[in-house]
NUSE-876876 format. One record per residue: residue number from 0; residue in one letter; x, y, z of N, C-alpha, C in turn. Coordinates in steps of 0.001 Angstrom, whole numbers, always signed. Layout:
% NUSE-876876
<pt nr="NUM" rest="A" n_c1="X" n_c2="Y" n_c3="Z" ca_c1="X" ca_c2="Y" ca_c3="Z" c_c1="X" c_c2="Y" c_c3="Z"/>
...
This chain:
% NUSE-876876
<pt nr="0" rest="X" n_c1="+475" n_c2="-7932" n_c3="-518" ca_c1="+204" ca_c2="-7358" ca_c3="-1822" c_c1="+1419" c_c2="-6649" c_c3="-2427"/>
<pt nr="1" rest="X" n_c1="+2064" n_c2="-5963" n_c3="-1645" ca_c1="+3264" ca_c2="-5274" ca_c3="-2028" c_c1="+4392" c_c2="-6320" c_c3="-3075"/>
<pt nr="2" rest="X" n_c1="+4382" n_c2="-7451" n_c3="-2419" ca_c1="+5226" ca_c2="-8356" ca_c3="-3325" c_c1="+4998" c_c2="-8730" c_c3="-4916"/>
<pt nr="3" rest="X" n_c1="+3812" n_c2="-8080" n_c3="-5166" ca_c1="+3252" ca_c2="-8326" ca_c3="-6279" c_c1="+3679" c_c2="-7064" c_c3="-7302"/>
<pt nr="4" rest="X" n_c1="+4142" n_c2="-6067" n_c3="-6556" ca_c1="+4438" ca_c2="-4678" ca_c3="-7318" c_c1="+6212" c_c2="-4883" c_c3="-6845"/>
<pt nr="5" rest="X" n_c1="+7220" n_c2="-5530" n_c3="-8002" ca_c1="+8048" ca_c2="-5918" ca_c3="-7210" c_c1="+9124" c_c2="-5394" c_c3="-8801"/>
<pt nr="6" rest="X" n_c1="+9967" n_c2="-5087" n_c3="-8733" ca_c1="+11054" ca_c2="-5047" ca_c3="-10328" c_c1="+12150" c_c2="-4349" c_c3="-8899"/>
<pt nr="7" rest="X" n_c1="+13008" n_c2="-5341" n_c3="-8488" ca_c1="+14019" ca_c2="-5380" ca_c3="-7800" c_c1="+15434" c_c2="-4055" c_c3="-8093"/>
<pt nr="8" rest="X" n_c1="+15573" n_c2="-3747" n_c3="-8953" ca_c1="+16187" ca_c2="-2633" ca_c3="-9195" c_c1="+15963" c_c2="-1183" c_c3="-9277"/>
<pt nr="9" rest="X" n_c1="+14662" n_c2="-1007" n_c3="-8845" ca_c1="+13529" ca_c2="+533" ca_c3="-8896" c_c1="+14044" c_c2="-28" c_c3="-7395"/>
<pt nr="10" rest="X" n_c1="+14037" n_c2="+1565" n_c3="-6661" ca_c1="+14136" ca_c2="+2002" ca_c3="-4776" c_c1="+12298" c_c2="+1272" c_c3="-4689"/>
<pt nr="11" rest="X" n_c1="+11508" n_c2="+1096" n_c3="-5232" ca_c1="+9703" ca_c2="+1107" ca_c3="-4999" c_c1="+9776" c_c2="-419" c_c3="-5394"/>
<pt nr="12" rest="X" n_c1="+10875" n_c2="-1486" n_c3="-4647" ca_c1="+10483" ca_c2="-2494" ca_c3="-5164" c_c1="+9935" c_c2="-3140" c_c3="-3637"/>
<pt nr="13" rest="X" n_c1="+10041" n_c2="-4444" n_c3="-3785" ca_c1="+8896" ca_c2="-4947" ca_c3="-2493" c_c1="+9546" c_c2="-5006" c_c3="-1256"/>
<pt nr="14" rest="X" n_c1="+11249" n_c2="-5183" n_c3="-1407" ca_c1="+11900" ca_c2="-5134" ca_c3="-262" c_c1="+11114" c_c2="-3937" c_c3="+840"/>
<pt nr="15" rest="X" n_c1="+10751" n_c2="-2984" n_c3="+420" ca_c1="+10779" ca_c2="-1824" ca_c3="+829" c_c1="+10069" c_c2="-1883" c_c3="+2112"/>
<pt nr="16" rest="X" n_c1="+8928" n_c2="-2626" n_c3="+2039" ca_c1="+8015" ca_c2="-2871" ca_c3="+3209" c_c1="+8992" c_c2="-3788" c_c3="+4213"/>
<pt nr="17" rest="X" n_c1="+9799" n_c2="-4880" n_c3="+4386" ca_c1="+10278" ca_c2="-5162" ca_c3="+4720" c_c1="+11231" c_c2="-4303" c_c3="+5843"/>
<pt nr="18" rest="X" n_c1="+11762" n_c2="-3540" n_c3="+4840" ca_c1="+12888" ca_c2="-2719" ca_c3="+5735" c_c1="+11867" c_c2="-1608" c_c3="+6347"/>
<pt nr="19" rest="X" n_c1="+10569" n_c2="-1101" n_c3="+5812" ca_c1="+9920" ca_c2="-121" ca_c3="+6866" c_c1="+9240" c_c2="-529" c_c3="+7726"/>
<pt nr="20" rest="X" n_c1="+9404" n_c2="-1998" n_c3="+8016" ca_c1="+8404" ca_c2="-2633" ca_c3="+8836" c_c1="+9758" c_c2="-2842" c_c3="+10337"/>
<pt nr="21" rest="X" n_c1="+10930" n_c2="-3431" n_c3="+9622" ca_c1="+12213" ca_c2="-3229" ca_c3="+10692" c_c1="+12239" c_c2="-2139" c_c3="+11223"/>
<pt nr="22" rest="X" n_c1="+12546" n_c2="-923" n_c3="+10539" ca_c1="+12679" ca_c2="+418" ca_c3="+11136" c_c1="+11764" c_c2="+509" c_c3="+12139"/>
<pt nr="23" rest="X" n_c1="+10561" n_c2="+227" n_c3="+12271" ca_c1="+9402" ca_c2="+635" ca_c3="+12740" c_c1="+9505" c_c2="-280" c_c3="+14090"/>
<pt nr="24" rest="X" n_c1="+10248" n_c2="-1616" n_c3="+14125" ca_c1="+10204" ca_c2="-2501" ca_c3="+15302" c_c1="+11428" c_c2="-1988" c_c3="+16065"/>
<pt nr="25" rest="X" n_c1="+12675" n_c2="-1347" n_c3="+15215" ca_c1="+13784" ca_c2="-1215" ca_c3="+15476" c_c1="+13577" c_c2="+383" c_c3="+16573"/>
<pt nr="26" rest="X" n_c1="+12399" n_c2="+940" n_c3="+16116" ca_c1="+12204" ca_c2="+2338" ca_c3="+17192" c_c1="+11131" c_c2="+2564" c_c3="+18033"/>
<pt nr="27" rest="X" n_c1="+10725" n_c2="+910" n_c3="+18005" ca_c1="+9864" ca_c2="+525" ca_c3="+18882" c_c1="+8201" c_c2="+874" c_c3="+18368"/>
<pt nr="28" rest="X" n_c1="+8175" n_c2="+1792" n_c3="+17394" ca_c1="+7322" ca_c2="+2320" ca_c3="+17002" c_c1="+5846" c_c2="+1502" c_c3="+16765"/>
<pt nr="29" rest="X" n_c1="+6133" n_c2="-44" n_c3="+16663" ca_c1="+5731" ca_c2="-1041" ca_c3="+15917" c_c1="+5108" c_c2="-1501" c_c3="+17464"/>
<pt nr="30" rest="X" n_c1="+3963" n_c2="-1816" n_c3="+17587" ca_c1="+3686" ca_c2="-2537" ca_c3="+18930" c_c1="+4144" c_c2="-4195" c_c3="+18704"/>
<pt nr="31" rest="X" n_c1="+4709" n_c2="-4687" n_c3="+19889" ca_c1="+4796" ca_c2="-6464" ca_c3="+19650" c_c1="+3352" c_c2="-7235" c_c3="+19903"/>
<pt nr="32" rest="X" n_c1="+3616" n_c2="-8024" n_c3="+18954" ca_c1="+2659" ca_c2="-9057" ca_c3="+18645" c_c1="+1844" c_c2="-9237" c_c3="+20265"/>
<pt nr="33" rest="X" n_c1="+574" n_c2="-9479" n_c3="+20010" ca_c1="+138" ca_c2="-9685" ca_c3="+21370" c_c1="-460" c_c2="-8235" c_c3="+22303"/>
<pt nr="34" rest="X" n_c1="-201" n_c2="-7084" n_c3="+21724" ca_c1="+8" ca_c2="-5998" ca_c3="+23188" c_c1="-1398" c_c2="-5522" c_c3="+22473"/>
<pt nr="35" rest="X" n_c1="-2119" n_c2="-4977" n_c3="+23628" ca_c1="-3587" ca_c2="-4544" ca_c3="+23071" c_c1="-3445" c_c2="-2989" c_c3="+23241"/>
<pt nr="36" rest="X" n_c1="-3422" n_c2="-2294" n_c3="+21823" ca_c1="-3770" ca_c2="-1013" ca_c3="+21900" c_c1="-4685" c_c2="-310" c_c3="+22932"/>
<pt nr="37" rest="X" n_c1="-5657" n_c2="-669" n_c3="+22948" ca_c1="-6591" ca_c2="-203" ca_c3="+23678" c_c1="-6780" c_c2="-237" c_c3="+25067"/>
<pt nr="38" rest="X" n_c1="-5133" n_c2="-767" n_c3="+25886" ca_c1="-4896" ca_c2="-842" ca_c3="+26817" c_c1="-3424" c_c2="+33" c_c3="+27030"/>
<pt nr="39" rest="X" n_c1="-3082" n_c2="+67" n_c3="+26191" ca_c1="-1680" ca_c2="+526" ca_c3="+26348" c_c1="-1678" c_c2="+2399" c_c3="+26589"/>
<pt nr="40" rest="X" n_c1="-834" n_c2="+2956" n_c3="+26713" ca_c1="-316" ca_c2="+4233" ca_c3="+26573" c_c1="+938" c_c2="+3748" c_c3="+25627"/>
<pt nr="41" rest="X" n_c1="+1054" n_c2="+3286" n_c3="+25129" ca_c1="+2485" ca_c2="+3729" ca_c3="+24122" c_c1="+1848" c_c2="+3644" c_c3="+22738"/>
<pt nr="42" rest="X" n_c1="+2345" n_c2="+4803" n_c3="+22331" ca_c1="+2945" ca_c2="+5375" ca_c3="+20983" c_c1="+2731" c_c2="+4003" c_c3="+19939"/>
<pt nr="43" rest="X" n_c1="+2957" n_c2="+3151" n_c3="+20436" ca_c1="+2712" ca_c2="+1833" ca_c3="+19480" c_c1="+1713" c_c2="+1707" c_c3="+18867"/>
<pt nr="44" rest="X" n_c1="+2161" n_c2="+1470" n_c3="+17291" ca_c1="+940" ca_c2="+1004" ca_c3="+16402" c_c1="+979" c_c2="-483" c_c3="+16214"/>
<pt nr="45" rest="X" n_c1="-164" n_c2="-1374" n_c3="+16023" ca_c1="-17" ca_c2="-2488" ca_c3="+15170" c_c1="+140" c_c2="-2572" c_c3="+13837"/>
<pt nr="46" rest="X" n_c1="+745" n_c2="-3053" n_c3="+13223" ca_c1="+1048" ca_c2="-3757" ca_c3="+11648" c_c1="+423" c_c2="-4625" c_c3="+11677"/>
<pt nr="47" rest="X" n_c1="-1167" n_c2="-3826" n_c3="+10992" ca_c1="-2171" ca_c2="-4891" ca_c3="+10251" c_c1="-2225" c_c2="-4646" c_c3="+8780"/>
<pt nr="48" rest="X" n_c1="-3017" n_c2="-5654" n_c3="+8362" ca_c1="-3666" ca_c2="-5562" ca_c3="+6649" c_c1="-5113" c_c2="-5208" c_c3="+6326"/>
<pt nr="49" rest="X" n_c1="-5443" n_c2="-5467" n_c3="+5993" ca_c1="-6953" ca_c2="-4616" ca_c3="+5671" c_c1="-7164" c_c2="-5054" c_c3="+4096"/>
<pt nr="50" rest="X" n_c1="-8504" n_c2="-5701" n_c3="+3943" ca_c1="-9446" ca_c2="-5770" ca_c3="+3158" c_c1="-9833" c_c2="-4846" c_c3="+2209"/>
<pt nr="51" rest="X" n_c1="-10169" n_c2="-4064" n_c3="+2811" ca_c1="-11324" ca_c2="-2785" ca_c3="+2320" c_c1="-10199" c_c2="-2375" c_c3="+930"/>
<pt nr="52" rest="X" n_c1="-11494" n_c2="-2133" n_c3="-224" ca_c1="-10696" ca_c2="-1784" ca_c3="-1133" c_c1="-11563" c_c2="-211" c_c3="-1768"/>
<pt nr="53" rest="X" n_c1="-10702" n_c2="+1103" n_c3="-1934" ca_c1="-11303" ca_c2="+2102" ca_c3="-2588" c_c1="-12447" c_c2="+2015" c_c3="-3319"/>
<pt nr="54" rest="X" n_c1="-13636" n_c2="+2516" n_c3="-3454" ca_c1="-14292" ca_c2="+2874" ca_c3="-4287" c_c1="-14203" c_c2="+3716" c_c3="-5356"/>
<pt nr="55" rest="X" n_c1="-14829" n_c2="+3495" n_c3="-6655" ca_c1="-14662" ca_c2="+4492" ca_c3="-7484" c_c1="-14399" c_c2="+5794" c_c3="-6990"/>
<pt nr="56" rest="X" n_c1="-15883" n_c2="+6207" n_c3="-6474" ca_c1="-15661" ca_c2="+7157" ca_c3="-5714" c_c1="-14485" c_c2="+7816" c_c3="-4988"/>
<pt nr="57" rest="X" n_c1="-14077" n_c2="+6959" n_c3="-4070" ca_c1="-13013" ca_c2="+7725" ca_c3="-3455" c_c1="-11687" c_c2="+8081" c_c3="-4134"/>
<pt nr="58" rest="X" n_c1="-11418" n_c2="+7127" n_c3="-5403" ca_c1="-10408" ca_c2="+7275" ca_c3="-6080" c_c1="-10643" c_c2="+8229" c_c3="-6735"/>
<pt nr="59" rest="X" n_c1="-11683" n_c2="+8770" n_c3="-6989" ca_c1="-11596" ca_c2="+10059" ca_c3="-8230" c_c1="-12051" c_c2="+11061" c_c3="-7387"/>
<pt nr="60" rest="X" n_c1="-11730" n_c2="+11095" n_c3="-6018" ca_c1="-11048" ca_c2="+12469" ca_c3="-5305" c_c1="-9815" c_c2="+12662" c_c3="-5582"/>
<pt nr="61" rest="X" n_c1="-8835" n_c2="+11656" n_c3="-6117" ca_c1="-7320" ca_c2="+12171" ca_c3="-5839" c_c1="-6926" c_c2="+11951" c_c3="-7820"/>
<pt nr="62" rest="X" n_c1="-8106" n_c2="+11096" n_c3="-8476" ca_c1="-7480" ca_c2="+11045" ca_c3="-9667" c_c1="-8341" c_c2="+11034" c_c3="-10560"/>
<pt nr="63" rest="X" n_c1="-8436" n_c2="+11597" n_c3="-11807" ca_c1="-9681" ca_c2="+11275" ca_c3="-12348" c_c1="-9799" c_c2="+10539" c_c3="-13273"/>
<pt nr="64" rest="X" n_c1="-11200" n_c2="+9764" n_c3="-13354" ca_c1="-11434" ca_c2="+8621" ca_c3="-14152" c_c1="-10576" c_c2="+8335" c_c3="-14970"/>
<pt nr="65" rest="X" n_c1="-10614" n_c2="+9288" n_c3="-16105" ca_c1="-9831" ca_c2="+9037" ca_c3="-17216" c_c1="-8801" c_c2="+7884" c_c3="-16613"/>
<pt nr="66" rest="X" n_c1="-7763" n_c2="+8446" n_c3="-15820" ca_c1="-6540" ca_c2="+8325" ca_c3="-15627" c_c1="-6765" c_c2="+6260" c_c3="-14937"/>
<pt nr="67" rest="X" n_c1="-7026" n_c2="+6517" n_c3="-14004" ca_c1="-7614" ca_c2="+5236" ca_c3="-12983" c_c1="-8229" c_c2="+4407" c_c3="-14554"/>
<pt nr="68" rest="X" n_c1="-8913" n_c2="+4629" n_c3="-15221" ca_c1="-9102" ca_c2="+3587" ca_c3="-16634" c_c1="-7974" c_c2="+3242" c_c3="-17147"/>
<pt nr="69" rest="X" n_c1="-7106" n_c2="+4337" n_c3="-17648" ca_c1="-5883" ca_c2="+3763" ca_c3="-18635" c_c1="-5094" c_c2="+2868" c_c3="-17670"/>
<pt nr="70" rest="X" n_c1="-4479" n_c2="+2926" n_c3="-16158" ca_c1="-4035" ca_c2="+2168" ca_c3="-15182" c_c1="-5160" c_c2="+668" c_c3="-15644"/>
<pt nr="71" rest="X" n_c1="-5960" n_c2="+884" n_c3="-15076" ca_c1="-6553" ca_c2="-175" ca_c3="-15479" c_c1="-5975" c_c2="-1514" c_c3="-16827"/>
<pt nr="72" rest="X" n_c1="-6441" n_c2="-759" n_c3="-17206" ca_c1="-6487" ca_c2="-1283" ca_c3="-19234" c_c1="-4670" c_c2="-1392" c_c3="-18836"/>
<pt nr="73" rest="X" n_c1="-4114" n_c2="-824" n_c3="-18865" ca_c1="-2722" ca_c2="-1327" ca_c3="-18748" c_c1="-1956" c_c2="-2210" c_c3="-18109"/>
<pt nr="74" rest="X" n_c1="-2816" n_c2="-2482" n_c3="-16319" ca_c1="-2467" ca_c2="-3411" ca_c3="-15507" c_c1="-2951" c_c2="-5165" c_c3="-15953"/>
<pt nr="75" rest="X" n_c1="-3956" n_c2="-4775" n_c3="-16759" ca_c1="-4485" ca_c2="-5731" ca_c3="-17711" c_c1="-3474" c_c2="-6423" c_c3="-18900"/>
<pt nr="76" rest="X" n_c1="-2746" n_c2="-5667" n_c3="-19543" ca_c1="-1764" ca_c2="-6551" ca_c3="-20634" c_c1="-478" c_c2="-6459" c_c3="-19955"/>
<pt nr="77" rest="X" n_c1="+76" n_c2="-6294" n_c3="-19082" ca_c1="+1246" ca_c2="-6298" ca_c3="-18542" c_c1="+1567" c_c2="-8276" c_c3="-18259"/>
<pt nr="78" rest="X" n_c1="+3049" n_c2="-8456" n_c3="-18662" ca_c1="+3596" ca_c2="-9896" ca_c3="-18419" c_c1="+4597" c_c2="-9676" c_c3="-17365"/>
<pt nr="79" rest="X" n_c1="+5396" n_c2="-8477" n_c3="-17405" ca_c1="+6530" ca_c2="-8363" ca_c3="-16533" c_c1="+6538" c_c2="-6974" c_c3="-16158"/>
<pt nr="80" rest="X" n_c1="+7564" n_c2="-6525" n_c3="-15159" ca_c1="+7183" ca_c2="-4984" ca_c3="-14434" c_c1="+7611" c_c2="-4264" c_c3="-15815"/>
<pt nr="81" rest="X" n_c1="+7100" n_c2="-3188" n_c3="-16346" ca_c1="+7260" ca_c2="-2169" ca_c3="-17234" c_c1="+7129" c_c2="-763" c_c3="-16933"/>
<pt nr="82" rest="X" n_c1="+7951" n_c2="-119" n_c3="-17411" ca_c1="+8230" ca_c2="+1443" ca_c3="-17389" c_c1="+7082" c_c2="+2118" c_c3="-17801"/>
<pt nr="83" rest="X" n_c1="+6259" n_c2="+3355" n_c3="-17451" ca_c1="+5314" ca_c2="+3612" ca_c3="-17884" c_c1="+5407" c_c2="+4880" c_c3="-17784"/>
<pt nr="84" rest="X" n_c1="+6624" n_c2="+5503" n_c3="-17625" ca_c1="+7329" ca_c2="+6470" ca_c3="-17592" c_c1="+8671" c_c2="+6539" c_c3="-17122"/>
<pt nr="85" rest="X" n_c1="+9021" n_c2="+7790" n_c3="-17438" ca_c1="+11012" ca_c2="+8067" ca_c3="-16712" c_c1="+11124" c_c2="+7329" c_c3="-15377"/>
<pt nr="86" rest="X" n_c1="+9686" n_c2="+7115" n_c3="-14259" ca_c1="+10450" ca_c2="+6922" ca_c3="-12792" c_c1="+9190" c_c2="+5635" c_c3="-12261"/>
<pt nr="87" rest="X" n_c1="+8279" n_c2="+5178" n_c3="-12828" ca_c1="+7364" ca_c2="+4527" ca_c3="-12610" c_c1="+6697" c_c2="+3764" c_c3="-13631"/>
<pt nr="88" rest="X" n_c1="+6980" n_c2="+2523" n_c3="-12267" ca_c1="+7051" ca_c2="+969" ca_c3="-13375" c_c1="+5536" c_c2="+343" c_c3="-12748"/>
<pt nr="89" rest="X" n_c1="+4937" n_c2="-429" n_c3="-13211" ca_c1="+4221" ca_c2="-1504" ca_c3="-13444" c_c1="+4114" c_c2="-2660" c_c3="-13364"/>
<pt nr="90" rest="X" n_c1="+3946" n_c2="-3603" n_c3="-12278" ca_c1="+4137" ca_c2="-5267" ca_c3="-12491" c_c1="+2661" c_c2="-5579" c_c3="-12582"/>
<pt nr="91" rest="X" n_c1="+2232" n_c2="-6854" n_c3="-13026" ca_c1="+991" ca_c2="-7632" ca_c3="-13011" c_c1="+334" c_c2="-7093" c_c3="-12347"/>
<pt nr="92" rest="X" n_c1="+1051" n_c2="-7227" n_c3="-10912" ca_c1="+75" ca_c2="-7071" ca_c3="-9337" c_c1="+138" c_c2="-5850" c_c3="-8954"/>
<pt nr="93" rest="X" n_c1="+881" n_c2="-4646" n_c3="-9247" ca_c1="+527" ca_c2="-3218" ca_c3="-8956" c_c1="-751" c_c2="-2562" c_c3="-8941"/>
<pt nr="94" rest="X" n_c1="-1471" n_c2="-3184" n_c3="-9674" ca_c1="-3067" ca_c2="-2217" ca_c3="-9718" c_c1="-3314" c_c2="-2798" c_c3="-8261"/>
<pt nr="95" rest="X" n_c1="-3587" n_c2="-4340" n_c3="-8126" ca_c1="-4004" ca_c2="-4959" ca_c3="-6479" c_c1="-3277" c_c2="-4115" c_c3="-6083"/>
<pt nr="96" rest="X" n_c1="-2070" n_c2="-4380" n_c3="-5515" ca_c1="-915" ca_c2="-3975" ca_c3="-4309" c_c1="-1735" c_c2="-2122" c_c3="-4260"/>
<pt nr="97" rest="X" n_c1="-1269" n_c2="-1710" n_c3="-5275" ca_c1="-2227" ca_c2="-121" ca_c3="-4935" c_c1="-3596" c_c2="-76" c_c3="-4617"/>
<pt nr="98" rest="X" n_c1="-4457" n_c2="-198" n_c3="-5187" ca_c1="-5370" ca_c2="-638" ca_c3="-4538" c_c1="-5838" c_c2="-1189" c_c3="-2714"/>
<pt nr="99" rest="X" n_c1="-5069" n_c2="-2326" n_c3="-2979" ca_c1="-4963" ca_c2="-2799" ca_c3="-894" c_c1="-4329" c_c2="-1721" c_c3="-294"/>
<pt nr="100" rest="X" n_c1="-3438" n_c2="-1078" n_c3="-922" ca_c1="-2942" ca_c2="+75" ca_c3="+118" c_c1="-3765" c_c2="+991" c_c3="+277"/>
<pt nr="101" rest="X" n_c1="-4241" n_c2="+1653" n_c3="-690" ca_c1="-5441" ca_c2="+3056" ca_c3="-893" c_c1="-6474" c_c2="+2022" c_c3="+514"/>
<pt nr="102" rest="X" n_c1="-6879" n_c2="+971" n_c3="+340" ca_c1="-8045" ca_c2="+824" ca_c3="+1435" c_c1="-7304" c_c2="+723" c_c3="+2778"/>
<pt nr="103" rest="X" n_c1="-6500" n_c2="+50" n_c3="+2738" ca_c1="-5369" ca_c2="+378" ca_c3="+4312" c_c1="-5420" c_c2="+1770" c_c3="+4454"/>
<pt nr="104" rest="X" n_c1="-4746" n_c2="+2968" n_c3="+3561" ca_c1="-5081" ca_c2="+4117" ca_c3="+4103" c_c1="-6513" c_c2="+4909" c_c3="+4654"/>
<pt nr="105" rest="X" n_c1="-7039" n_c2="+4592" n_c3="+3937" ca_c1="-8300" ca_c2="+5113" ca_c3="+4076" c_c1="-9022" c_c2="+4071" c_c3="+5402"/>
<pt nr="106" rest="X" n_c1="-8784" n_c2="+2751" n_c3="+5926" ca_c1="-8953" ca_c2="+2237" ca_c3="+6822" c_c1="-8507" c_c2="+3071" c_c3="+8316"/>
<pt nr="107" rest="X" n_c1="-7241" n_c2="+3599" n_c3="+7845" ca_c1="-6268" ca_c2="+4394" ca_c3="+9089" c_c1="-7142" c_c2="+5512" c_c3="+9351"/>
<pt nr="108" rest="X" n_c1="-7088" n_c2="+6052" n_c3="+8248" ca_c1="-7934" ca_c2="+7547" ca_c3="+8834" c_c1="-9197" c_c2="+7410" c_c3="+9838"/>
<pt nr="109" rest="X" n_c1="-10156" n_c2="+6223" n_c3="+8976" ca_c1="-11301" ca_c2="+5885" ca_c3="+10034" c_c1="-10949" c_c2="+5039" c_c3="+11339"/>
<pt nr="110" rest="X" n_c1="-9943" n_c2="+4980" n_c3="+11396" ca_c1="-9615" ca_c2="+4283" ca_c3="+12925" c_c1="-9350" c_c2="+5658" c_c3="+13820"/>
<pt nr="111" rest="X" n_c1="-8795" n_c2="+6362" n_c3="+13402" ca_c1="-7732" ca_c2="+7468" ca_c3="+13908" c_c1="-9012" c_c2="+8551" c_c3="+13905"/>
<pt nr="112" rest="X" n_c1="-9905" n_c2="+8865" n_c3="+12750" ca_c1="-10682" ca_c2="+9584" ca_c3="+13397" c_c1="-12181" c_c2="+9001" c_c3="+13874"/>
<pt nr="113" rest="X" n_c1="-12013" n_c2="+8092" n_c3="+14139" ca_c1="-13253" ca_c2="+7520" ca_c3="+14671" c_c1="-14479" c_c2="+7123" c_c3="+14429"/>
């Protein structure tokens, strides 16, 4: 999803996952393909994706309606990434790409707290 929120000259373009996904193999941090958490003792996480997408609800704990509408309505006429302020841009696929992430996070927490 990230590739979809992409304007190559903003630091928040899609490379980004890329290089935090290296870092993360590069300090081992990253479990290798194959190793079963639930057997291991190391510190290792897997790099998965996740489905689950926010609910209204949960989004208007951190933002309110109003705001999450105009995103909306805007991710809607967008053709190419656009400025939507001094430091934050907009492509087609940014509402998805945010979105899949908000449910990845909120996936983590319920793994982590059980």
């Amino acid at each position: 999803p990230a590739d979809k929120h992409d304007k190559p000259s903003h630091p928040e373009c899609a490379h980004r996952i890329a290089a935090i996904e290296a870092a993360l193999h590069a300090s081992s941090l990253a479990a290798p393909p194959g190793l079963n958490p639930g057997g291991s003792t190391s510190p290792a996480v897997h790099l998965t994706t996740s489905t689950r997408l926010p609910t209204s609800d949960e989004l208007s704990l951190v933002h309110p309606p109003a705001y999450i509408q105009k995103l909306v309505q805007l991710s809607e006429s967008l053709k190419e990434p656009t400025m939507i302020d001094e430091s934050t841009y907009m492509s087609p696929g940014s509402l998805e790409a945010v979105l899949q992430g908000a449910g990845q996070a909120l996936d983590l927490v319920d793994t982590v707290m059980g």
